[in-house]
C-alpha positions in Angstrom: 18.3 26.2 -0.6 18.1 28.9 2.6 15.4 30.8 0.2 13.3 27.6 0.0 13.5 26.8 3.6 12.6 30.1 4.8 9.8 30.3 2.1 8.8 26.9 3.6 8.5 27.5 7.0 7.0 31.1 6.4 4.1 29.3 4.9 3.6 26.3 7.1 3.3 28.9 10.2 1.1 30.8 8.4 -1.2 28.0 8.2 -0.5 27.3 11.4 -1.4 30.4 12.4 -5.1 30.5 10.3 -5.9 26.7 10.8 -8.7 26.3 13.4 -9.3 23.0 15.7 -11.1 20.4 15.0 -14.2 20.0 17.6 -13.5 18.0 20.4 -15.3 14.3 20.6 -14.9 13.6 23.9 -13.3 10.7 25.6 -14.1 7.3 25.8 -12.8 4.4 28.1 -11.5 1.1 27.8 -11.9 -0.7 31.1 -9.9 -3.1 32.9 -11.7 -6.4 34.1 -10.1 -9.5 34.9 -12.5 -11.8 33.0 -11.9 -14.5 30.6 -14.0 -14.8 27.2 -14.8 -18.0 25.5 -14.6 -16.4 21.6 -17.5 -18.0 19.6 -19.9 -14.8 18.7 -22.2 -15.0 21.2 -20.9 -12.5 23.9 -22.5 -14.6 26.4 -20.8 -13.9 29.6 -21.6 -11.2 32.0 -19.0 -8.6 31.7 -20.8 -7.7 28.1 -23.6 -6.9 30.4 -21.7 -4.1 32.2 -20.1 -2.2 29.4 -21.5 1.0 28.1 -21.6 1.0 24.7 -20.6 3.2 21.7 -23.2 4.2 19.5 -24.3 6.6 17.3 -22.3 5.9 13.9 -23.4 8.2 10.9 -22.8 7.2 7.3 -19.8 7.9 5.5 -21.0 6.1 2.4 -23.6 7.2 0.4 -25.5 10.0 2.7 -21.5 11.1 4.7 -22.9 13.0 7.7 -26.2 11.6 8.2 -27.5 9.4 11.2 -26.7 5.8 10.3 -30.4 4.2 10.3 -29.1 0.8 11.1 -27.5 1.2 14.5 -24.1 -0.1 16.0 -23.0 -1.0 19.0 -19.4 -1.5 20.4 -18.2 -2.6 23.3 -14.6 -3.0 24.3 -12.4 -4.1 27.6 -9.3 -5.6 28.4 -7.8 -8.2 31.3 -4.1 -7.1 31.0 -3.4 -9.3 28.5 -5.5 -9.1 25.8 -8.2 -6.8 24.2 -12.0 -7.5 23.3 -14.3 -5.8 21.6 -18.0 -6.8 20.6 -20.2 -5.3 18.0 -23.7 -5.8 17.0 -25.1 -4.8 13.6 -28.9 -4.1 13.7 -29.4 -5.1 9.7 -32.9 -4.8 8.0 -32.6 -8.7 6.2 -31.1 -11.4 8.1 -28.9 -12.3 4.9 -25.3 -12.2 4.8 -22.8 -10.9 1.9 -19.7 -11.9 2.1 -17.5 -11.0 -1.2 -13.8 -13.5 0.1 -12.6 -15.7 2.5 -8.9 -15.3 1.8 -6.8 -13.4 5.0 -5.6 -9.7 4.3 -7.7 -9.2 0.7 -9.0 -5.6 2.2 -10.5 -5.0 -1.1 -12.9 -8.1 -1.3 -12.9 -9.7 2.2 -13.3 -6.4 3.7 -14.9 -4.0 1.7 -16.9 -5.8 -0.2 -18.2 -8.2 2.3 -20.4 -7.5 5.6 -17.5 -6.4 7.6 -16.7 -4.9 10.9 -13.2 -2.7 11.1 -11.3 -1.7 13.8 -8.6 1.8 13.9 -6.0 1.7 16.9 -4.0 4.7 17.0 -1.9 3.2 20.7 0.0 6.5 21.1 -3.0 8.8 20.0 -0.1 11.3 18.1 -2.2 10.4 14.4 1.1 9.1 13.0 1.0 5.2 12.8 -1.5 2.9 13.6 -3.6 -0.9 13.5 -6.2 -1.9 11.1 -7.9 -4.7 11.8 -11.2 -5.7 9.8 -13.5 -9.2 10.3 -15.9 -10.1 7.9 -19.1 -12.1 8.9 -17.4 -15.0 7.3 -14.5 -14.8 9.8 -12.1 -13.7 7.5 -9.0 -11.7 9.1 -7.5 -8.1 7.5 -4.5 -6.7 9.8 -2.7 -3.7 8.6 -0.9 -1.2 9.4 -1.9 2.5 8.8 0.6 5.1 8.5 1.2 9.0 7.4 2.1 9.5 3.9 2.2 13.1 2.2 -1.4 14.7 2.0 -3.2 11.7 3.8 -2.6 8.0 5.4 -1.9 4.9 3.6 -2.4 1.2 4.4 -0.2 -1.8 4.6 -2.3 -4.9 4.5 1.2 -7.3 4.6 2.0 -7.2 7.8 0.3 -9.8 10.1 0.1 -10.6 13.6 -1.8 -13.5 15.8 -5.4 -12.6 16.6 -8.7 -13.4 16.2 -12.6 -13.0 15.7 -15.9 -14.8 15.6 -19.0 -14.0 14.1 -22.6 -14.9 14.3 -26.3 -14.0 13.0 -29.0 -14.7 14.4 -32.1 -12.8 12.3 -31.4 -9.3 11.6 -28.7 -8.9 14.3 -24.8 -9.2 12.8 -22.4 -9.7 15.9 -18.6 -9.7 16.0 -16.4 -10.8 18.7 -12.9 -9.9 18.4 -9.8 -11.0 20.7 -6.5 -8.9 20.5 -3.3 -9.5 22.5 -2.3 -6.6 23.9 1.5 -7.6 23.2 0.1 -8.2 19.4 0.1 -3.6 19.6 2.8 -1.4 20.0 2.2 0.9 23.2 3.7 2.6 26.0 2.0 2.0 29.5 2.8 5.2 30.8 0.2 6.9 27.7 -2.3 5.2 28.4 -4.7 7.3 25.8 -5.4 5.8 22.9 -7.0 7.1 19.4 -9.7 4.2 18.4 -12.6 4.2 16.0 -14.6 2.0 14.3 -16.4 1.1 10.8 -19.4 -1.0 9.6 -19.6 -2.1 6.0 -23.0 -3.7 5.0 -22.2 -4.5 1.1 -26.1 -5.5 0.3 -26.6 -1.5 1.1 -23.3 -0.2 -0.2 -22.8 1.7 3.1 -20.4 2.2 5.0 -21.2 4.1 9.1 -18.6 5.1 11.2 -18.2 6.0 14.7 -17.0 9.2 14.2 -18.0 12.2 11.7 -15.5 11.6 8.1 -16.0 13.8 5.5 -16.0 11.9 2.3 -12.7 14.2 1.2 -10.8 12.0 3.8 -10.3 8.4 4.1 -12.3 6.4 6.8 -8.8 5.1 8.4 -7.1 9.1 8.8 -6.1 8.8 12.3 -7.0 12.7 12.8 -10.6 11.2 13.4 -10.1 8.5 15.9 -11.4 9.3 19.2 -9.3 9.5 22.7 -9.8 6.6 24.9 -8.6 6.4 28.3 -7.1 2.9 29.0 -7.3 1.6 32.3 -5.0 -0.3 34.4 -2.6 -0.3 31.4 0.4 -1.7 31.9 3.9 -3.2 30.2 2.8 -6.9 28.9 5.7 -8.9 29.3 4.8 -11.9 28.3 5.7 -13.8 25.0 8.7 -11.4 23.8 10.0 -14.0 21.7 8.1 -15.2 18.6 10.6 -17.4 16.4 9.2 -18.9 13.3 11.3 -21.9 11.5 10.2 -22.6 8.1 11.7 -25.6 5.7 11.5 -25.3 1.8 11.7 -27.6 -1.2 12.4 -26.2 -4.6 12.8 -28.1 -7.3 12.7 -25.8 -11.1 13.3 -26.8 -14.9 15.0 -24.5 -17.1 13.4 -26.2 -20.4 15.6 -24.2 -23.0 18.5 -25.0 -21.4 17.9 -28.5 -20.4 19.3 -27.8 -16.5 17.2 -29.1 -13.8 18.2 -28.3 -10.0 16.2 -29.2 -6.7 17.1 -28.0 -3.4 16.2 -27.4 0.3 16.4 -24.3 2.5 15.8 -23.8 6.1 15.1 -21.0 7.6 14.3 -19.0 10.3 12.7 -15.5 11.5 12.5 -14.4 14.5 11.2 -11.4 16.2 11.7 -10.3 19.8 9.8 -7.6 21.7 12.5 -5.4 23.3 9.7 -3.6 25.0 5.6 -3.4 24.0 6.5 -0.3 22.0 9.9 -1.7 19.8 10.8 -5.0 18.0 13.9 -6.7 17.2 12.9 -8.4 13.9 15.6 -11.2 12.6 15.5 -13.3 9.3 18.6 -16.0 8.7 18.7 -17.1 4.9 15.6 -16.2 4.0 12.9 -17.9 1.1 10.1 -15.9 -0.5 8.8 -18.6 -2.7 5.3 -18.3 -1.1 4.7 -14.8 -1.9 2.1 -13.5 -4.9 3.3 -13.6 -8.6 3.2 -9.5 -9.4 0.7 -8.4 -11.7 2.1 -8.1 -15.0 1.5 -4.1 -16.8 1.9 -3.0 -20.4 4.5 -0.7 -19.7 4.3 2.1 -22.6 6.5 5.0 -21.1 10.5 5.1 -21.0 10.8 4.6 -17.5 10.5 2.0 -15.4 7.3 1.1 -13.1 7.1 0.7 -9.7 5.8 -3.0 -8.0 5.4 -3.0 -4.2 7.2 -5.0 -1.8 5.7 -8.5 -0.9 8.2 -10.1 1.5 7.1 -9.9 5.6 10.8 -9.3 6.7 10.6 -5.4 5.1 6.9 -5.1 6.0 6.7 -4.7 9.3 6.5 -0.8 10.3 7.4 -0.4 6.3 6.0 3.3 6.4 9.5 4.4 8.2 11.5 3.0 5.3 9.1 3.7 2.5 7.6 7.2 3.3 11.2 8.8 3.2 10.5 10.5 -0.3 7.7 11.3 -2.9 6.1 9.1 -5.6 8.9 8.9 -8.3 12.0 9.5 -6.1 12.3 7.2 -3.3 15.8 6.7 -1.7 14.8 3.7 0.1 13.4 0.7 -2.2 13.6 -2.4 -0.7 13.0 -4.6 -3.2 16.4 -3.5 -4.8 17.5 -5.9 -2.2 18.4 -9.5 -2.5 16.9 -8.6 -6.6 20.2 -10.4 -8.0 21.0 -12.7 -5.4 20.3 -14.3 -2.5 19.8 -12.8 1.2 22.0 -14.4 4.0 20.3 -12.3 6.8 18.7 -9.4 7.7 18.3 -7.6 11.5 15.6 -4.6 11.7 14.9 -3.2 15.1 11.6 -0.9 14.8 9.1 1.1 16.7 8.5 3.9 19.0 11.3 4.4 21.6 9.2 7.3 23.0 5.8 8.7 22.8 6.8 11.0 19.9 9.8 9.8 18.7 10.2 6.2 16.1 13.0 4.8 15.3 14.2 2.3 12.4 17.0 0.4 12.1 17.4 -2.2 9.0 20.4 -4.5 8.1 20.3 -7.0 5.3 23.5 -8.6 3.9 23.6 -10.7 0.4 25.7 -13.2 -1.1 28.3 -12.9 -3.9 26.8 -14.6 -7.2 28.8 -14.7 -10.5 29.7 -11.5 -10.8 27.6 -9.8 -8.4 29.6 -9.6 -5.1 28.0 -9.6 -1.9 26.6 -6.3 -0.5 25.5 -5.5 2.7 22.6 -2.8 3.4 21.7 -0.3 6.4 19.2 2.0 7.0 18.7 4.3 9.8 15.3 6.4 10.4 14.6 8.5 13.0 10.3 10.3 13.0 10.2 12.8 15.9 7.1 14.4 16.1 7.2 18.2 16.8 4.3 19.3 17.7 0.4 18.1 16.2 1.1 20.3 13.5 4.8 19.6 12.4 6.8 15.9 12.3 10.4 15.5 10.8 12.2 12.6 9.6 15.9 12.0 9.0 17.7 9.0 7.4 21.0 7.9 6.6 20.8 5.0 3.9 23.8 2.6 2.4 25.1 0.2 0.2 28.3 -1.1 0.8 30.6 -3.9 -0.8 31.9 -7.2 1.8 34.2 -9.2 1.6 33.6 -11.7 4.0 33.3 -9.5 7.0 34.8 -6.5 5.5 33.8 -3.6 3.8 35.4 -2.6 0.3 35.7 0.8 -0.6 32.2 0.6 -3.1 29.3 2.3 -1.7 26.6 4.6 -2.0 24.8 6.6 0.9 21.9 8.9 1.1 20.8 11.0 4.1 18.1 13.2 4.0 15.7 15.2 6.0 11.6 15.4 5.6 9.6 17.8 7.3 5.5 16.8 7.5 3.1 19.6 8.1 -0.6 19.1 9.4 -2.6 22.2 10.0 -5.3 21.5 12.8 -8.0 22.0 10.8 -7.5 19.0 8.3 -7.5 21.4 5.3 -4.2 22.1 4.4 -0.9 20.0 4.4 2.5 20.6 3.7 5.7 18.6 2.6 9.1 19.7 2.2 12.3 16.9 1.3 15.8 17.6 1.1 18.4 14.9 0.4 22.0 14.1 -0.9 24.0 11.0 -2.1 27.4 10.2 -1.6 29.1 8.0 -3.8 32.7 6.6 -3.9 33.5 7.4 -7.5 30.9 10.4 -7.9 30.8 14.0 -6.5 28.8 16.9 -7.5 25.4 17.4 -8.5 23.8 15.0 -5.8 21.5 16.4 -4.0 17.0 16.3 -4.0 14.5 19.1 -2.9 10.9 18.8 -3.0 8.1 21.3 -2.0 4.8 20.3 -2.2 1.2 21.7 -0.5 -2.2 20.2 -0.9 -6.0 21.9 0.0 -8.4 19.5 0.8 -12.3 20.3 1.3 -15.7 18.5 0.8 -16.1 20.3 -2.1 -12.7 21.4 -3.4 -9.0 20.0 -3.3 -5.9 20.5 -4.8 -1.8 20.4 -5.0 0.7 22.3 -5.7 4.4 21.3 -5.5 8.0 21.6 -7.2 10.8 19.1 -7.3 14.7 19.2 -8.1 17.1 16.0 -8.6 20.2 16.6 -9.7 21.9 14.2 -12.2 24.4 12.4 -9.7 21.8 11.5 -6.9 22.4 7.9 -6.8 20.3 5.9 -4.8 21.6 2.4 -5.4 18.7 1.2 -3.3 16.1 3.4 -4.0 13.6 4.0 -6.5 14.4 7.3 -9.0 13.5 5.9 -12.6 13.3 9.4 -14.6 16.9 10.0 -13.8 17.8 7.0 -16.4 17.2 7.5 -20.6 17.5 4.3 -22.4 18.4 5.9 -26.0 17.5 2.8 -28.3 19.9 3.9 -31.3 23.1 4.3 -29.3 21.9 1.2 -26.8 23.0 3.3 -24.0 21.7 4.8 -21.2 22.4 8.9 -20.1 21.5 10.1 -16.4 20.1 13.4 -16.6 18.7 15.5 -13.7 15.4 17.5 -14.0 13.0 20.0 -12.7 9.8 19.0 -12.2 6.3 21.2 -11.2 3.2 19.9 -10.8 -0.4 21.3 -10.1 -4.0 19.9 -9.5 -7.4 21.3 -9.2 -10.5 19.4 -8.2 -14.1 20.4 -7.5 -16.6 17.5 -6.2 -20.3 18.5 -5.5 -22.3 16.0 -3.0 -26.3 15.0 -3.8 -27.8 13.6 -0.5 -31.4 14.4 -1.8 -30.4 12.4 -4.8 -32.2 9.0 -5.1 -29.7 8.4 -8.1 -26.5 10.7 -8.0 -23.9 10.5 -5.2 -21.5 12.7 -6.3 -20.4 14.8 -8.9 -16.1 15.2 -9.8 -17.2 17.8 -12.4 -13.6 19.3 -12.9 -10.2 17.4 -12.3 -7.3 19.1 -13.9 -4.1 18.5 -13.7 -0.4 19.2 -14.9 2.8 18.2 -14.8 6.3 20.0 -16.8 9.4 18.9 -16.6 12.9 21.0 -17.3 16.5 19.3 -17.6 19.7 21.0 -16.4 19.8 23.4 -19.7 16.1 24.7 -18.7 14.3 23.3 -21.2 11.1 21.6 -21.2 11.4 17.8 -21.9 7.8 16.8 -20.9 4.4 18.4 -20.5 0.8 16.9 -19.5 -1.8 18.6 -19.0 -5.6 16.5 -18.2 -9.0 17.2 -17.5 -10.7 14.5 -16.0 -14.6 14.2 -15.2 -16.4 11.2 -12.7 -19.9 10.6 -11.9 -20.6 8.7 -8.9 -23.9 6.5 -8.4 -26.1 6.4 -5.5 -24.9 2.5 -5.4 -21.4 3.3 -6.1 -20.9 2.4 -9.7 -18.8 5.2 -11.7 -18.9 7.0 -14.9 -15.7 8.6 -15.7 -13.9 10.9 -18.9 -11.1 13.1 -20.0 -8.5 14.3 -22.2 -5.2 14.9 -21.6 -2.5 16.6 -23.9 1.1 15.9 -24.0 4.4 18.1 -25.5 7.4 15.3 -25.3 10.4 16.9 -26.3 12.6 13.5 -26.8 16.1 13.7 -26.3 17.1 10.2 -27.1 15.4 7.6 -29.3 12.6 5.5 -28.2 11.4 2.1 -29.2 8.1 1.3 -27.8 7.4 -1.6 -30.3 10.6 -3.1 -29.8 11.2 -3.7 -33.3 14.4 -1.9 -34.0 12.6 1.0 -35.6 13.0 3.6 -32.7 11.2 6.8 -32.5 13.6 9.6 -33.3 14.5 12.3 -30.9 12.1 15.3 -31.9 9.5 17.7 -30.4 5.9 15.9 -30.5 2.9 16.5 -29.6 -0.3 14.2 -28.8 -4.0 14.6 -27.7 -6.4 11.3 -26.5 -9.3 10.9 -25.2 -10.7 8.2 -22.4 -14.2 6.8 -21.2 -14.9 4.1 -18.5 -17.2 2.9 -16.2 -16.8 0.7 -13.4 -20.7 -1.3 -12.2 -21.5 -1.5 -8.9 -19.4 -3.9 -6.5 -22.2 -5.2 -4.4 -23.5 -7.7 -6.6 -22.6 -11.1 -7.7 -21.1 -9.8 -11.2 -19.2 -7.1 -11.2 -17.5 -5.9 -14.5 -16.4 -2.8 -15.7 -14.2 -1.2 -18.7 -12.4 1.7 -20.8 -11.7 3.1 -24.1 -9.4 5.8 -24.9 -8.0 6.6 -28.7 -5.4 9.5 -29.6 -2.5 10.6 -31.3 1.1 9.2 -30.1 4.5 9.9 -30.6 4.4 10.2 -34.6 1.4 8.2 -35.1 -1.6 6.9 -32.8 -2.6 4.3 -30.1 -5.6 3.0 -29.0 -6.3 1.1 -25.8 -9.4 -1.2 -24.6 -9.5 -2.8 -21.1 -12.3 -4.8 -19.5 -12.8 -6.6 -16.3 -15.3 -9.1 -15.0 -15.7 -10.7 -11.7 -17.9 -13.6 -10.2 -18.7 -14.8 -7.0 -19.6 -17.9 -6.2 -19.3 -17.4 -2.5 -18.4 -19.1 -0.3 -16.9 -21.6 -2.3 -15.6 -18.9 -5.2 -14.3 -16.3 -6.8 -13.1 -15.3 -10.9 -11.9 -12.9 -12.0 -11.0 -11.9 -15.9 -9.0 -8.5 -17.2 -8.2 -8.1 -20.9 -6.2 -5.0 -21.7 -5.3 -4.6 -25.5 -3.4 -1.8 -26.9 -3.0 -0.7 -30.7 0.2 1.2 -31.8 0.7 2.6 -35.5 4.0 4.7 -35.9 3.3 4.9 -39.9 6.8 4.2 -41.2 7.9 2.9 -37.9 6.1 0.1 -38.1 2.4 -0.9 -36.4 2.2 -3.1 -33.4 -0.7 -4.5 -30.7 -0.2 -5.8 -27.1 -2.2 -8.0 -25.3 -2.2 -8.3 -21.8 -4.9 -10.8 -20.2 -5.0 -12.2 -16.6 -7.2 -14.8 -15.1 -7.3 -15.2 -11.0 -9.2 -18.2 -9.5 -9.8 -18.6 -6.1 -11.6 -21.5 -4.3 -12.1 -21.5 -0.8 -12.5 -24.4 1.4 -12.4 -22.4 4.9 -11.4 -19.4 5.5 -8.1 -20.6 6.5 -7.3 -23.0 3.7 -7.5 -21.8 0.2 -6.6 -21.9 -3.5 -5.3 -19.4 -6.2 -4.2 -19.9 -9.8 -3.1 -17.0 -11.6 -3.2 -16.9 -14.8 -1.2 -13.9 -17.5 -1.0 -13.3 -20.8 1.4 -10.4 -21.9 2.6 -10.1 -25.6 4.8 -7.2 -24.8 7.1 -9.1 -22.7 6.6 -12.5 -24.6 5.1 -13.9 -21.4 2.4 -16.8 -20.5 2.9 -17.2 -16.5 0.7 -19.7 -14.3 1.2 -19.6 -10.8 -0.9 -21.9 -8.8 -0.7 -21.8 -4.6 -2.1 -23.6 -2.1 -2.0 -21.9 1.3 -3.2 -23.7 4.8 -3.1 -21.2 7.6 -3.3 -25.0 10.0 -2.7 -22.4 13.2 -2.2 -18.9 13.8 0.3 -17.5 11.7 1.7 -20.9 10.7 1.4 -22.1 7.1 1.8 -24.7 4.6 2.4 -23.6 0.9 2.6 -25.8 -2.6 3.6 -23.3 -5.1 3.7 -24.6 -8.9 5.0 -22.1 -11.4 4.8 -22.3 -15.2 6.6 -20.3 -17.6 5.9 -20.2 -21.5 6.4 -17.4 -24.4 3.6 -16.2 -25.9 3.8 -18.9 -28.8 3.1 -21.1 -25.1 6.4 -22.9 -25.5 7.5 -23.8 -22.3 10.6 -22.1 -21.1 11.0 -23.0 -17.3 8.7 -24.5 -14.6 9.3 -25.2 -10.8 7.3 -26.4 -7.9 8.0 -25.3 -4.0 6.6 -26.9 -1.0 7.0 -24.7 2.1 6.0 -25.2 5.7 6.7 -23.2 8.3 5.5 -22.9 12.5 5.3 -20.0 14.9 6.8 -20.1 18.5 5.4 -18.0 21.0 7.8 -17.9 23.8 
């Protein structure tokens, strides 16, 4: 383990060393005026008038680099209380494209609607930061962006009160967005802030920003927000409680068993601002019956997959919990919690207790049920930021028995340490993970390392990285599925640790002068080989992938990918009691797709792919069709079927089809019906919601479930009614 440090930190300073800075942008400023604004999209009063403007946004979609020819301009100030900014889009047409109406749908309501987006990065350290997005229909987007391995990720679930109005009047789009201050996490005395800003007009596919993105990066990296100097800022003390009651009515039907049970639950969550920077986040016995069914998969590996988390309680600065390992070995996985019974409370105290230092703290206690005894869980996560080049992270994670208000001697723990390296140059970036588990009736063999370095350029990009997890590194709350083989003859399952090393090469070539080509993936390989403790290999991939991008964004893609599977312990994808025997195989398929362009009314899009596996073959079909009907609609079909012959084993085809409707009557009351299919898991699910955002963050929900088989004999149904109200105190 010294070796791999000292390898680890000889490398990162030698990047350090060679990495060059990035050009400065200059600054910007956010002025203070005390002036009130009456938010209705017309930035009619004076103060507009005064405000210098930021202009000159260049395309990052199609032609990245290029002078944007429609122009932008953004205006921004703030009275101490809250912030405004304007923008006005100088379109071509007067028409309007809007592709949703529902809050938070980034994908539809923001990017593929005439949209305006704002980036807020309040401590300007490019760690953490807001997202908010309008569209010109006056749906809302808030998220929150975050650091995660080679790049920044988004969290579209976590919500706070604001708001925007829109107008257009001809060719000119204009936004007017309102933002209380205390709605942001900052310190008053930093008073520089990282901000930028993004224009989507869907009719062009284009997207301009306000700064210069390559298209290698995503437009919300918070390495390419530009400093503003905030004036006059200062500690908002107003409003630090926010306390949210909610009431719900359950009623269910389990058919097969002819039981019936109806019930209501209060509730209440409550969130205090201990300062502007750190929150005190409190839920008492809890109800998640409003949130979104999960999208059912075909699921043809031997591991489990993973489903993100959906409930607000965990959401809120999420990236400190869920950013504390790599994809595949997570020791923090929140949705382990309250999975078997109910939660009876949960306390989580987040944010930035100085200008480079976050901390996380998370406690969430269960109750007993049958035989599942009640559990209480703690995290602790500490992100101090080292320099701009280097952040670390440590955690200490834990399950632990009650009884009552006592611990019992069954736990498990995990503390670990990450360090993040950026050079300043935005090519290269590092990532190194160390971790060990302590449980009460295991020792030995618990620990994690992981290694990992990625290139990225215009033109070329790729990863490098090695892994260890040794057999005993339980994480009883975390995520670490390939530790687990289910062997299907002996109906038991073996932990086994493995080695894992992974490598990726990709080279993209760019066609401005192109009327018809964007861009060009013309090489994306890939591997991944995996050892177990005896050093053998158990798995190896290898893949070749090849996309071609369209001048309106519609995509061509390939590739083969070939697959040793040395199988240790019997497998039985068909689930027909005719498992796969444990043998060396070997498999080669092939894929095509293509994906139309997702500015137009229809959208629909699809993929083929046929080879050898296990013994025998598999071939897989998928297609997916949308329609708009905006504003009053949108539908949406997928269709996924997937053909398995294992010769003697026996033949077998899953189907897998899922219909979404949503119908929009504002954009804050709206309704959605999902319908699945899934023969694999013997499943016909609807789920049919209701939502009525009647004021800021205060909703009513009518949830009506349905559960068949796939013979659509009804096997349980339920219906929830759930209202809740927000407090600001």
């Amino acid at each position: 383990m010294k070796r791999i440090v000292i390898l680890l930190i000889s490398v990162f300073v030698m990047f350090h060393v060679q990495a060059q800075s990035q050009s400065e942008l200059g600054k910007g400023k956010i002025i203070f005026s005390d002036s009130s604004i009456q938010l209705d999209g017309e930035l009619n009063e004076s103060v507009w008038s005064t405000l210098v403007p930021e202009g000159g946004f260049l395309n990052y979609i199609p032609n990245n680099g290029d002078l944007a020819s429609n122009t932008t301009e953004v205006k921004m100030f703030h009275n101490g209380k809250k912030l405004y900014i304007s923008a006005v889009y100088h379109d071509t047409v007067p028409d309007v494209q809007i592709g949703s109406l529902k809050r938070d749908d980034i994908g539809t309501s923001g990017a593929e609607s005439d949209s305006f987006a704002i980036i807020i990065d309040t401590y300007n350290q490019q760690q953490s930061g807001y997202f908010f997005i309008v569209n010109m229909g006056g749906a809302l987007i808030d998220a929150l962006v975050a650091r995660r391995r080679d790049g920044f990720r988004i969290s579209t679930s976590w919500n706070t009160v604001w708001n925007a109005r829109t107008s257009a009047k001809g060719n000119l789009k204009t936004y007017e967005v309102e933002i209380p201050l205390k709605a942001l996490g900052y310190k008053a005395d930093t008073p520089e802030w990282g901000v930028m800003f993004h224009t989507r007009n869907i009719k062009l596919n284009e997207w301009t920003t306000s700064t210069p993105i390559d298209r290698n990066y995503s437009q919300f990296d918070l390495r390419f927000a530009k400093t503003f100097d905030v004036e006059n800022l200062s500690e908002n003390k107003s409003s630090r409680f926010a306390v949210t009651p909610s009431v719900t009515m359950n009623h269910s039907e389990d058919v097969a068993n002819d039981t019936e049970k109806t019930k209501v639950k209060p509730s209440v969550d409550v969130q205090f601002n201990v300062s502007s920077s750190l929150k005190l986040d409190a839920t008492i016995n809890p109800d998640f019956s409003q949130i979104d069914v999960d999208r059912q998969v075909t699921n043809l590996s031997r591991f489990s997959v993973f489903f993100p988390e959906r409930r607000n309680f965990f959401l809120e600065n999420s990236d400190l919990f869920t950013g504390l390992g790599v994809s595949g070995v997570n020791p923090f996985y929140s949705r382990r919690i309250g999975a078997d019974s109910e939660i009876s409370f949960g306390l989580k105290l987040s944010g930035n207790i100085a200008k480079k230092t976050r901390l996380g703290v998370l406690n969430v206690a269960t109750k007993a049920k049958d035989d599942t005894p009640a559990q209480n869980y703690g995290a602790l996560v500490v992100q101090q930021q080292l320099s701009k080049s280097f952040t670390t992270t440590g955690f200490l994670i834990n399950r632990q028995e009650t009884d009552d208000f006592s611990f019992k001697d069954d736990y498990n723990r995990v503390a670990g340490i990450n360090l993040n390296y950026q050079s300043k140059n935005n090519k290269w970036t590092g990532l190194a993970n160390f971790a060990g588990s302590n449980t009460n009736d295991t020792s030995g063999d618990t620990n994690f390392y992981n290694l990992g370095i990625w290139y990225n350029t215009i033109n070329v990009s790729g990863y490098a990285g090695i892994r260890k997890v040794e057999k005993n590194y339980s994480t009883d709350i975390g995520f670490v599925p390939r530790l687990y083989n289910y062997d299907a003859i002996l109906e038991s399952t073996i932990r086994e640790g493995y080695r894992q090393a992974s490598g990726r090469i990709t080279f993209t070539k760019f066609y401005k002068d192109s009327k018809t080509i964007d861009n060009h993936r013309y090489l994306n390989m890939y591997n991944q080989t995996y050892w177990d403790d005896q050093g053998d290999v158990t798995q190896a991939t290898i893949g070749v992938n090849n996309d071609l991008v369209f001048k309106n964004q519609s995509l061509l893609y390939g590739g083969l990918r070939y697959e040793y599977v040395n199988l240790k312990y019997a497998f039985d994808p068909l689930n027909n009691g005719n498992p796969i025997i444990a043998d060396k195989y070997r498999y080669l398929d092939a894929g095509l797709g293509y994906a139309s362009a997702d500015n137009k009314k229809f959208q629909y899009g699809g993929n083929v792919s046929y080879g050898s596996y296990y013994s025998g073959h598999k071939n897989q079909v998928s297609i997916n069709a949308q329609y708009r009907l905006m504003p009053l609609a949108r539908l949406q079909v997928r269709y996924e079927r997937n053909g398995i012959d294992l010769k003697a084993l026996g033949t077998e085809t899953f189907h897998l089809a899922r219909f979404t409707g949503e119908i929009f009557f504002s954009n804050r009351l709206n309704w959605t019906t999902y319908i699945q299919y899934n023969t694999q898991f013997d499943n016909f699910n609807i789920n049919s919601r209701l939502q009525w955002e009647y004021k800021p963050l205060s909703y009513i929900y009518l949830v009506i479930s349905d559960n068949y088989n796939q013979d659509i004999i009804r096997n349980n149904w339920g219906v929830a009614f759930k209202m809740n109200y927000r407090f600001d105190f």
